[in-house]
C-alpha positions as CSV (number, residue, x, y, z in Angstrom):
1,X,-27.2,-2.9,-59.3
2,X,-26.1,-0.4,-62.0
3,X,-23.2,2.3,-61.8
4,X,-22.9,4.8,-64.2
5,X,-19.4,6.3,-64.1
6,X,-18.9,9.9,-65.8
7,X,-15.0,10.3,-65.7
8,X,-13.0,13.8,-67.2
9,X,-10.9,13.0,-70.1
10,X,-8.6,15.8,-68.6
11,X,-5.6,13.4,-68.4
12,X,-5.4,9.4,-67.3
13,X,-5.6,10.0,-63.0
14,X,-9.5,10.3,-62.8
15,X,-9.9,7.3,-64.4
16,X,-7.5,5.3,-62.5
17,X,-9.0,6.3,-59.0
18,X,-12.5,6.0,-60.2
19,X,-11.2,2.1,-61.1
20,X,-9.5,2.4,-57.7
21,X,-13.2,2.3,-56.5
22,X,-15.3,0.0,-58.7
23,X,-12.6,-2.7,-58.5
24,X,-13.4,-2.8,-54.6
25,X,-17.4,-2.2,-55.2
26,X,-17.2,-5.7,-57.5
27,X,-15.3,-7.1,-54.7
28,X,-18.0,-6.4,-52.4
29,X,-20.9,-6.9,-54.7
30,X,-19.8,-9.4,-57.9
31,X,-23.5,-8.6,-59.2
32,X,-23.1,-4.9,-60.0
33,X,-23.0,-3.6,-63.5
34,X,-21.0,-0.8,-64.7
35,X,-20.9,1.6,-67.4
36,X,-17.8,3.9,-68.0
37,X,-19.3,6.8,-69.5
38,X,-15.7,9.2,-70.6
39,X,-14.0,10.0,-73.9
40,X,-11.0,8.2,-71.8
41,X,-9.0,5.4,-74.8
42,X,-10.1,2.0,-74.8
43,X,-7.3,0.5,-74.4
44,X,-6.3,3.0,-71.3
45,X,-9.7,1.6,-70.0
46,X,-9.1,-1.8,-71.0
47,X,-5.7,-1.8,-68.6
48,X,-7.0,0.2,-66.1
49,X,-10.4,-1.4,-65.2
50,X,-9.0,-4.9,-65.3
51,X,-11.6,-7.5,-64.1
52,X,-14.0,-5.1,-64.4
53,X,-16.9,-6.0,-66.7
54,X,-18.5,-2.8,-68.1
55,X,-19.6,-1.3,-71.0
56,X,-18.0,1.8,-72.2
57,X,-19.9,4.4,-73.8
58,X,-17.5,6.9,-75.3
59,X,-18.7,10.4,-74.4
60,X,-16.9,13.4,-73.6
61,X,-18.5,15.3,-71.1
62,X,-15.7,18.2,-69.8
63,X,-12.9,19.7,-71.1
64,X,-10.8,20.2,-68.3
65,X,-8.1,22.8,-69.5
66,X,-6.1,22.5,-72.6
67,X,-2.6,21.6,-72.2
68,X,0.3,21.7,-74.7
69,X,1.9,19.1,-72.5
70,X,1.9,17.8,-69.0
71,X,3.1,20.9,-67.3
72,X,1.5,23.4,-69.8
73,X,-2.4,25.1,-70.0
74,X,-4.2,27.6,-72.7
75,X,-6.8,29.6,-71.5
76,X,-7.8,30.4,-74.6
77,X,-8.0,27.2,-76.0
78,X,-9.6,26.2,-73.1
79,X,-12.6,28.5,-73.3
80,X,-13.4,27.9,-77.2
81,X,-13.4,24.2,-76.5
82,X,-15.5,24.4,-73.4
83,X,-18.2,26.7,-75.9
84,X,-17.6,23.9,-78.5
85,X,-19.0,21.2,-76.0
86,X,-21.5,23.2,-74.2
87,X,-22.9,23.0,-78.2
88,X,-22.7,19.4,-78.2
89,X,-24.0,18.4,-74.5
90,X,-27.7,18.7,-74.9
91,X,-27.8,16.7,-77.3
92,X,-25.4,14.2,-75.6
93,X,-27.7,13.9,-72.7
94,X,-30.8,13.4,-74.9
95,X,-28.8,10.1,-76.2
96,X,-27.1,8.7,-73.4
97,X,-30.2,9.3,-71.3
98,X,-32.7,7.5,-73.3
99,X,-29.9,4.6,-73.9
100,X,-29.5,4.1,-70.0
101,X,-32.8,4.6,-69.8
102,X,-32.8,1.2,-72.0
103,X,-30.0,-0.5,-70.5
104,X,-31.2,0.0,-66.7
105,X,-33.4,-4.0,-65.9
106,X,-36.7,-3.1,-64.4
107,X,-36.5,-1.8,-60.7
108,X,-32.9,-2.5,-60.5
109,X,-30.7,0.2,-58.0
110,X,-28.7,3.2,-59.6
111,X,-26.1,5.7,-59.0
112,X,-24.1,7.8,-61.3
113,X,-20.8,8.8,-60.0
114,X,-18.9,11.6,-61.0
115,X,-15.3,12.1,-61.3
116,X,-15.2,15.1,-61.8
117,X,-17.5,16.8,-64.8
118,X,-20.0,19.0,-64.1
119,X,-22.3,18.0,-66.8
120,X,-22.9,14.9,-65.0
121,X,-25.0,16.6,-62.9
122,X,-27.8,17.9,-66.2
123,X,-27.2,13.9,-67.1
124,X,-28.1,13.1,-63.4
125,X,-31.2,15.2,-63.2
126,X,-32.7,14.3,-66.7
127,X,-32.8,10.6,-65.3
128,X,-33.6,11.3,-62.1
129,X,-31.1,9.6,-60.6
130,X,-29.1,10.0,-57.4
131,X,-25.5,11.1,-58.2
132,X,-22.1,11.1,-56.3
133,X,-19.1,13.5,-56.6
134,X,-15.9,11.8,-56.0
135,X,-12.6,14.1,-56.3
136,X,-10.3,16.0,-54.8
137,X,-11.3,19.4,-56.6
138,X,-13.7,20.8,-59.3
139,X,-13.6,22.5,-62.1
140,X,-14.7,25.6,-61.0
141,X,-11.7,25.9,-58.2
142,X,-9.4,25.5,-61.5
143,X,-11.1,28.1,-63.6
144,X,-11.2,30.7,-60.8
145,X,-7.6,30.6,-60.7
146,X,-7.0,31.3,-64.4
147,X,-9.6,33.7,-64.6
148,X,-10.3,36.2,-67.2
149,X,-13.5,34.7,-69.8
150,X,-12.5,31.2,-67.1
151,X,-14.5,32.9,-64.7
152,X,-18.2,32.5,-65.9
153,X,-17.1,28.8,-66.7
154,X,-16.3,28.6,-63.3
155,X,-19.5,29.8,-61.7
156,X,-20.9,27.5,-63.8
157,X,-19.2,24.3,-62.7
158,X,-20.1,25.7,-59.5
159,X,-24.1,25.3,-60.1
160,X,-23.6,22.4,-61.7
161,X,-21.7,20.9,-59.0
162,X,-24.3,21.8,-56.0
163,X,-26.8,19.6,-57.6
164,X,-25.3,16.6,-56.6
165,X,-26.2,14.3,-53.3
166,X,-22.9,14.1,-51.5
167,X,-19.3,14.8,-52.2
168,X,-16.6,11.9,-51.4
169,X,-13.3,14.4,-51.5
170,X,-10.2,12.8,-51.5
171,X,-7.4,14.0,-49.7
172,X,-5.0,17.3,-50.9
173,X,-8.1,18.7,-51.9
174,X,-8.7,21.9,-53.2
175,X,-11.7,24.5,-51.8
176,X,-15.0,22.5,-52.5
177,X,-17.7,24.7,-51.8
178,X,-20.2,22.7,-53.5
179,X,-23.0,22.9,-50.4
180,X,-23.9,19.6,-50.4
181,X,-22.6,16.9,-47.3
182,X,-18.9,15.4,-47.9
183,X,-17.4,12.0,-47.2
184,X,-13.4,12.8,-46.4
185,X,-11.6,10.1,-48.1
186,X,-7.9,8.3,-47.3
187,X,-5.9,7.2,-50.0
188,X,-7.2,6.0,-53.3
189,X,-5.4,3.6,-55.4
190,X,-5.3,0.4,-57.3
191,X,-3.2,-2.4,-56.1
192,X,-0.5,-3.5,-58.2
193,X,-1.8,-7.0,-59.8
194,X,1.4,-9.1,-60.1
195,X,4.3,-9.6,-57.7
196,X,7.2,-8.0,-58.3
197,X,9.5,-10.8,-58.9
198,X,7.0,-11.5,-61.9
199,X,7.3,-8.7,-63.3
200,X,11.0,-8.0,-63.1
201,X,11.3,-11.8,-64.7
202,X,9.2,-10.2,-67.5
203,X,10.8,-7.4,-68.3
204,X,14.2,-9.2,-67.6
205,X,14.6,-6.0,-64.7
206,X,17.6,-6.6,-63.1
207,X,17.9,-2.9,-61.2
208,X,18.1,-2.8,-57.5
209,X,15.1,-1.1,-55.8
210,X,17.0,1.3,-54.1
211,X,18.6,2.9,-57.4
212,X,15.2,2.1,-59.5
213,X,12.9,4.8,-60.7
214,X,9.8,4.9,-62.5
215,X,9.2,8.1,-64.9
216,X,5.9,9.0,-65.9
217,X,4.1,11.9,-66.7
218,X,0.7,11.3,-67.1
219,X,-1.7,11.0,-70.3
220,X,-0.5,14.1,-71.9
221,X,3.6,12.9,-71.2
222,X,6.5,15.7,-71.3
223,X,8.9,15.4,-74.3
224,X,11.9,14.7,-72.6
225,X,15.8,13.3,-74.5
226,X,17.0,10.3,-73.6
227,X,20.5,11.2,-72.9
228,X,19.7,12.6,-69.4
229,X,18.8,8.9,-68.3
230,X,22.1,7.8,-69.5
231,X,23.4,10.9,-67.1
232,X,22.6,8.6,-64.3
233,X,24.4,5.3,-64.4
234,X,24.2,4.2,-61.5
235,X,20.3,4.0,-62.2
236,X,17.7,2.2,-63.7
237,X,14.5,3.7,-64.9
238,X,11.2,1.9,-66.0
239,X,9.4,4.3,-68.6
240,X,6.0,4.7,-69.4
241,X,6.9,6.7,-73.0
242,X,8.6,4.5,-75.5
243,X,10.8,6.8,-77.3
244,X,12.9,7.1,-73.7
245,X,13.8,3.1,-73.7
246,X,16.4,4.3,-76.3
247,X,18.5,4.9,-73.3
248,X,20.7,2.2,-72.0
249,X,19.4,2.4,-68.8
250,X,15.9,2.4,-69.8
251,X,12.9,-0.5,-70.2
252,X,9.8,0.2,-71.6
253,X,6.7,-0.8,-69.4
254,X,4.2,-3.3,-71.6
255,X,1.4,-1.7,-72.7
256,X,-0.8,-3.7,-70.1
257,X,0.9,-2.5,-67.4
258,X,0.2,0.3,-65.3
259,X,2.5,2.4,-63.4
260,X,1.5,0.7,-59.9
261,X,1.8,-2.4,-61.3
262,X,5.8,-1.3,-61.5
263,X,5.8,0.5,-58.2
264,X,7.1,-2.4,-56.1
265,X,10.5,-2.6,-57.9
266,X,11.1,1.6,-58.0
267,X,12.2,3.4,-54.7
268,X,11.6,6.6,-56.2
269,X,8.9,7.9,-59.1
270,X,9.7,10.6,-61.5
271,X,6.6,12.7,-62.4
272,X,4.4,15.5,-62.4
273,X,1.5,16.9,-59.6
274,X,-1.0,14.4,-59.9
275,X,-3.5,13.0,-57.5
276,X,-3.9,9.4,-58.8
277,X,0.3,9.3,-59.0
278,X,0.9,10.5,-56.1
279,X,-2.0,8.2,-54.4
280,X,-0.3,5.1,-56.2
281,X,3.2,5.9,-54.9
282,X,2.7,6.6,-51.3
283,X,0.6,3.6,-51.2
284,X,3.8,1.5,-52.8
285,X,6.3,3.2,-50.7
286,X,7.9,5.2,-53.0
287,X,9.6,8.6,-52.8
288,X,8.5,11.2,-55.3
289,X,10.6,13.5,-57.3
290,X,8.3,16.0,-58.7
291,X,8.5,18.6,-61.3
292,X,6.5,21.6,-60.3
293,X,3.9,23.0,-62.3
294,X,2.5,26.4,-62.0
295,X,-1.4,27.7,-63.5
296,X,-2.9,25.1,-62.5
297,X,-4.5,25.6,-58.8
298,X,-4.4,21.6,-57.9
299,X,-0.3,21.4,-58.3
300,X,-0.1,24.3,-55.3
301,X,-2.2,22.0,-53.0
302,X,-1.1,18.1,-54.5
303,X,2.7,20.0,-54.0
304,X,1.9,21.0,-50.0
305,X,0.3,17.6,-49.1
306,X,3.5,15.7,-50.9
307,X,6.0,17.4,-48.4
308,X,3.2,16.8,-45.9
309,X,3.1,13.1,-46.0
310,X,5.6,11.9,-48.2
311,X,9.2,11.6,-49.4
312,X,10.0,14.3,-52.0
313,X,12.1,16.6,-53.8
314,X,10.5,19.6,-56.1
315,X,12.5,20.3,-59.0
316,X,11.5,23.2,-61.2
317,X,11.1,22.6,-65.0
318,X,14.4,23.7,-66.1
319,X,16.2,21.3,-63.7
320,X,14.7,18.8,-65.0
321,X,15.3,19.1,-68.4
322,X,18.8,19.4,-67.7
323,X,18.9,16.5,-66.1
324,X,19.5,17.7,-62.5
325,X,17.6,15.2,-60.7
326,X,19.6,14.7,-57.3
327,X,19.0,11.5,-57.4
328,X,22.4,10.9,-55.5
329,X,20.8,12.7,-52.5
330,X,18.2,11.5,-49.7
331,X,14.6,12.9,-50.4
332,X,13.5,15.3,-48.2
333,X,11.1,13.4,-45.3
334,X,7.7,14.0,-44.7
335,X,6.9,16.8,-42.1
336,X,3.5,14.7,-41.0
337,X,2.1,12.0,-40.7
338,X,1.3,9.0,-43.5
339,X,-2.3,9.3,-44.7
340,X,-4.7,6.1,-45.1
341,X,-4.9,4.5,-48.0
342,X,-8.1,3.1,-47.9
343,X,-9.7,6.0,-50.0
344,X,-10.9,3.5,-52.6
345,X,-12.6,0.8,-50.0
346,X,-14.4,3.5,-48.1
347,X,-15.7,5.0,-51.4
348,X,-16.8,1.6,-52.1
349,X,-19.0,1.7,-49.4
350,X,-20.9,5.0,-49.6
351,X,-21.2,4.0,-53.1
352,X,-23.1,1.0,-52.3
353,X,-25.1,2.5,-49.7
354,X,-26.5,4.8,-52.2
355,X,-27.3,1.8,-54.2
356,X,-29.0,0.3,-51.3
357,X,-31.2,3.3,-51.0
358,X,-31.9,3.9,-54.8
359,X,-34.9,1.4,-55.5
């Protein structure tokens, strides 16, 4: 059995919910064969996909929207990068197509997944191959919202995207009008793969759960000064950029370590609107303190879900950066219900029952 993954390069939380899901198909199904088709680093996919075995071919095939950091976009930007790659993609497909093509044993089941670019779909259809959407918005939903030249982009994300088989939307999901039938998802997240007391013994971490945070801002990070950690004490923070371990009251996660694998010891995690953070931390039991984002239609919708389901606080952008965090005050509680959190498992399955069907 043979999955072919096409994840964005638009930050680091596709990839780690699309490894959410093949880490529970190779549970299921040890025999499967994977190939991470993204633009996404090695190494990122080497810490990520852990006890996966895959082989990566390193293809970009979306843009996403251009970003200054993690909070920023550029239209502009966006649009002459989007008519750079639109250049490069036929002959993209033409490669990768004739190389799977290659890699794909005689008669043996197939099923491209797609988290989320639309491109995947002209990959899909050269092949002939039956292909799955897995997300919790498109790219078309993002360009509508910023509009201007964004808008022909996003009618044509749109086509692309109704080509597909079946949609499998994760929660605090955006408009999806994509016409073809949807799975609704729980929770999708990687487990953390150590127990906590290991890891605090490797990071010598003696901070007390309850006055423990994790900061982390995603692939793109937020430059951010060290001094406003040391504002807090009473706290100890595990950081994902290096530069911020200059603070006293700061350790530096391992490069083979991923946020989750942190989780356990934080109470709280420090971050940006993400779907894949956000997953991770209301699976672990964390609170979320969240700086909000604006221009970018997901953070409206990841924002609403957050004081849905979870323990938060919102903190605009200059609050943060002056170091108001509140952290001396209880988050504000959920108004619902918890959500799922087995996203990831149930993908599992609708992936695997496509591969059943492909012959």
């Amino acid at each position: 059995m043979l999955v072919v993954a096409c994840i964005s390069s638009h930050g680091f939380g596709h990839g780690a919910r699309v490894a959410a899901v093949l880490q529970a198909l190779a549970a299921r199904q040890p025999a499967c064969r994977f190939v991470l088709s993204t633009a996404l680093p090695a190494a990122f996919l080497r810490r990520t996909f852990v006890g996966l075995n895959y082989e990566h071919r390193s293809c970009q095939w979306d843009v996403g929207v251009v970003q200054a950091d993690a909070l920023g976009s550029d239209p502009e930007a966006t649009v002459q990068a989007l008519e750079r790659l639109e250049q490069q993609l036929p002959q993209q497909i033409e490669a990768e197509a004739r190389w799977l093509e290659h890699w794909r044993q005689a008669h043996e089941p197939v099923v491209i997944v797609a988290d989320v670019p639309p491109a995947a779909a002209r990959l899909a259809e050269r092949l002939g191959w039956p292909l799955l959407w897995h997300g919790n918005f498109g790219w078309d939903s993002i360009y509508a919202d910023l509009g201007g030249p964004l808008q022909d982009w996003a009618q044509s994300s749109l086509a692309d995207y109704r080509r597909g088989q079946t949609l499998l939307r994760c929660p605090f999901a955006l408009p999806m009008p994509w016409d073809v039938p949807v799975q609704p998802l729980g929770l999708g997240a990687s487990e953390p793969r150590f127990q906590p007391e290991c890891i605090a013994e490797r990071l010598n971490w003696r901070g007390l759960r309850q006055r423990s945070a994790l900061l982390c801002f995603g692939g793109l990070g937020l430059p951010l000064d060290p001094a406003l950690l040391q504002s807090w004490p009473d706290w100890q923070f595990l950081v994902v950029n290096e530069a911020l371990a200059q603070a006293a009251n700061a350790t530096w996660l391992a490069e083979d370590l991923r946020p989750v694998d942190v989780m356990p010891l934080c109470s709280v995690v420090i971050t940006k609107p993400g779907y894949s953070t956000f997953a991770e931390a209301l699976s672990q039991d964390c609170g979320l303190v969240v700086v909000e984002r604006s221009g970018f239609a997901e953070a409206e919708v990841l924002q609403k879900g957050l004081q849905q389901h979870g323990f938060h606080r919102l903190l605009t952008r200059r609050a943060f950066e002056q170091g108001q965090w509140l952290l001396d005050q209880p988050l504000a509680p959920p108004q619902g219900l918890p959500l799922p959190t087995d996203g990831a498992a149930s993908a599992s399955e609708w992936v695997f029952a496509a591969l059943s069907q492909s012959r």
